[in-house]
N, C-alpha and C positions, 0 to 999 in steps of 0.2 A: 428432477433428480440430478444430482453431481457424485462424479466420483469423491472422493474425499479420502485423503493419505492422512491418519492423526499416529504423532510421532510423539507418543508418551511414556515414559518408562513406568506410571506407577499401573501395577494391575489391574486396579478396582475402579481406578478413574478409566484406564483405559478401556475396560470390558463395557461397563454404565455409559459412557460416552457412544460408543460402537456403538452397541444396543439400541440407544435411543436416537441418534441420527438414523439408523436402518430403520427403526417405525418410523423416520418422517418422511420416507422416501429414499435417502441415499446409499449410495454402493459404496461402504468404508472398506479402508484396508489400514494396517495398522505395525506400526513398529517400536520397539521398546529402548532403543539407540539409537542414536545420532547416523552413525553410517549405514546402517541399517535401513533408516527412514531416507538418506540421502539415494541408496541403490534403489531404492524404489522409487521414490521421485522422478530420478532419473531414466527408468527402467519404464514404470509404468503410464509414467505422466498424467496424473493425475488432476481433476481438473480445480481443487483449490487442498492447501497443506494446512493441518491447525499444529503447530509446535508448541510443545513445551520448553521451556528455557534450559531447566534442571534435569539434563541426562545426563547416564553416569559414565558415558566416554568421552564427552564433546559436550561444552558449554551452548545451550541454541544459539547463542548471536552469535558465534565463527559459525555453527552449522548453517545458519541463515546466508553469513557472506560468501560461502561456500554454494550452498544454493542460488544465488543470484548473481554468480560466476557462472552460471551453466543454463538457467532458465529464469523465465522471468513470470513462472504458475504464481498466481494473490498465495498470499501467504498471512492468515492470521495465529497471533501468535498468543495462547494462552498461559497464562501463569499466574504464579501466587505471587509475584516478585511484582512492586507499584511503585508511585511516585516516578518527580519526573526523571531522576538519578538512573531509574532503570529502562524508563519505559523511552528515551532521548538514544541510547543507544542500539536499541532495538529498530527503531524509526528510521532512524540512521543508516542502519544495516540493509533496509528495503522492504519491513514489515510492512502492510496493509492496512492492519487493522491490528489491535491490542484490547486481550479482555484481562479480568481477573477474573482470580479462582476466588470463592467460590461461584459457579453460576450452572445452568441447566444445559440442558441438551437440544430446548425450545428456543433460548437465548443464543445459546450457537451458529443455531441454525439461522435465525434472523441476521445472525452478522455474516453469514455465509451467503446468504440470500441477495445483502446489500451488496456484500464484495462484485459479487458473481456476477450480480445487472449491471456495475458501474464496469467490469472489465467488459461486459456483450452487449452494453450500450448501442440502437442503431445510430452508428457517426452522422456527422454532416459531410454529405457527397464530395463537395470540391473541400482541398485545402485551403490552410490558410495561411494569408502573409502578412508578419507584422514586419517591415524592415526586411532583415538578413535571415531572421526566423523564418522557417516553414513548418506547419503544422498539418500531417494527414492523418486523420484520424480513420480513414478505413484501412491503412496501414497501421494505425496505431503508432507511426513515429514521428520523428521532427530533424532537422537540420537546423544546423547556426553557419550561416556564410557556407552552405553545401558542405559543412563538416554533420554527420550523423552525432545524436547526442546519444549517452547511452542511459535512458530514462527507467526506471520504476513503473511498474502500472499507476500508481497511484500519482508519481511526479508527471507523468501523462495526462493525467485529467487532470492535472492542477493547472498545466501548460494549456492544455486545451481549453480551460473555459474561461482563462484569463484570455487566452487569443481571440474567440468569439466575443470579448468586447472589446478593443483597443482602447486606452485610455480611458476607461469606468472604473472607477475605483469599487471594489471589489471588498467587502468587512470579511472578517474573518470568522464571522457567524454564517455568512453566506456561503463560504466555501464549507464548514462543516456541516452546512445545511442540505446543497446540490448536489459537492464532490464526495463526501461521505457518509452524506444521509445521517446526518448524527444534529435533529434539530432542536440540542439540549444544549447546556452550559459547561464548563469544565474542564476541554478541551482545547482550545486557543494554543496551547504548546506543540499541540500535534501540528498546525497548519506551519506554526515557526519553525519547527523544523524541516518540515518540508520544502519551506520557500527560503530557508538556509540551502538545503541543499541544491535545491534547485538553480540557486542562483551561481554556488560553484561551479554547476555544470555548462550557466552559461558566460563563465568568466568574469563574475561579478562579484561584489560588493555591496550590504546595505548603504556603508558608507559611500563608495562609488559607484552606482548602478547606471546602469545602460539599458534595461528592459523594464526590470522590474521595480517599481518605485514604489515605495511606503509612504503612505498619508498619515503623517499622525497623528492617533485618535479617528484614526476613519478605519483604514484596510491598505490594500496594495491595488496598484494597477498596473499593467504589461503596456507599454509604450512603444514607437519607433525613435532609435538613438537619434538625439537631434544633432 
């Protein structure tokens, strides 16, 4: 069972949804605003957030960067809004995970289920050092040259399981296969943005990279700067 904070303004989605995550086990609480969902959030701490995009004080993606200015709870982010025009800047922002509307309360759940293992994951005991990197994963964080990065749950496990291979090239089916449990087709843009952003955080460039290196036509691999 998980807490579960679902920040939805329409009623009937939001009542149907409560409902039937509470028969699958979990303790929902529920808000119909953006600030509203945010004081709770905050407030309560909840252990994962399901957001809609379209509330009627606060667009979800500022409520998202706003939320991930203060906390770093998985956050999946439901809506009727798709493609990759919407779903890039959502990513962007620190989402987790991305459904569309319409879908059930059983499919929810499965995507709550995967969040939830991949953030309480049992880590590997020691750290790890590729180069200037360090990666702890019973901390759950990383340094670049003893500078703290300031990571996403999800830019954490992408960091981490590229570090437990050095130099493996790594496809990008593979990563939505391990790191998001997603071992279907159609998603490739999710890991791109991810490893865009990720690589900003460690100073980098596809075009110029230091860690992360693109094979192409294969995947990526994390490396030590030569």
């Amino acid at each position: 069972m998980a807490d579960i904070l679902l920040i939805e303004d329409d009623v009937a989605i939001r009542s149907a949804l409560s409902r039937g995550l509470r028969d699958l086990g979990h303790a929902v609480s529920s808000a119909p605003t953006a600030f509203e969902g945010l004081r709770l959030a905050v407030d309560d701490r909840p252990d994962l957030v399901v957001l809609d995009l379209g509330l009627p004080d606060l667009d979800g993606v500022d409520l998202l960067r706003m939320l991930r200015a203060v906390s770093r709870v998985p956050v999946i982010v439901a809506t009727a809004r798709e493609g990759d025009s919407e779903m890039v800047p959502v990513l962007d922002a620190g989402a987790d995970d991305y459904v569309v509307k319409p879908y059930s309360a059983a499919q929810l759940d499965a995507r709550i289920r995967a969040v939830l293992r991949r953030a309480g994951a049992e880590p590997a005991a020691e750290p790890l050092l590729v180069g200037g990197l360090r990666v702890d994963p019973r901390a759950r964080a990383a340094t670049l040259d003893g500078q703290e990065l300031d990571l996403t749950p999800r830019e954490f496990d992408v960091l981490h399981y590229l570090a437990a291979r050095p130099g493996e090239v790594v496809s990008k089916r593979q990563l939505l296969t391990e790191v998001w449990q997603l071992p279907y087709g159609g998603a490739d843009k999710t890991v791109d943005v991810h490893l865009s952003w990720l690589r900003r955080k460690l100073g980098e460039t596809a075009a110029d990279p230091r860690y992360l290196h693109t094979v192409r036509g294969v995947g990526v691999k994390l490396t030590e700067p030569s």
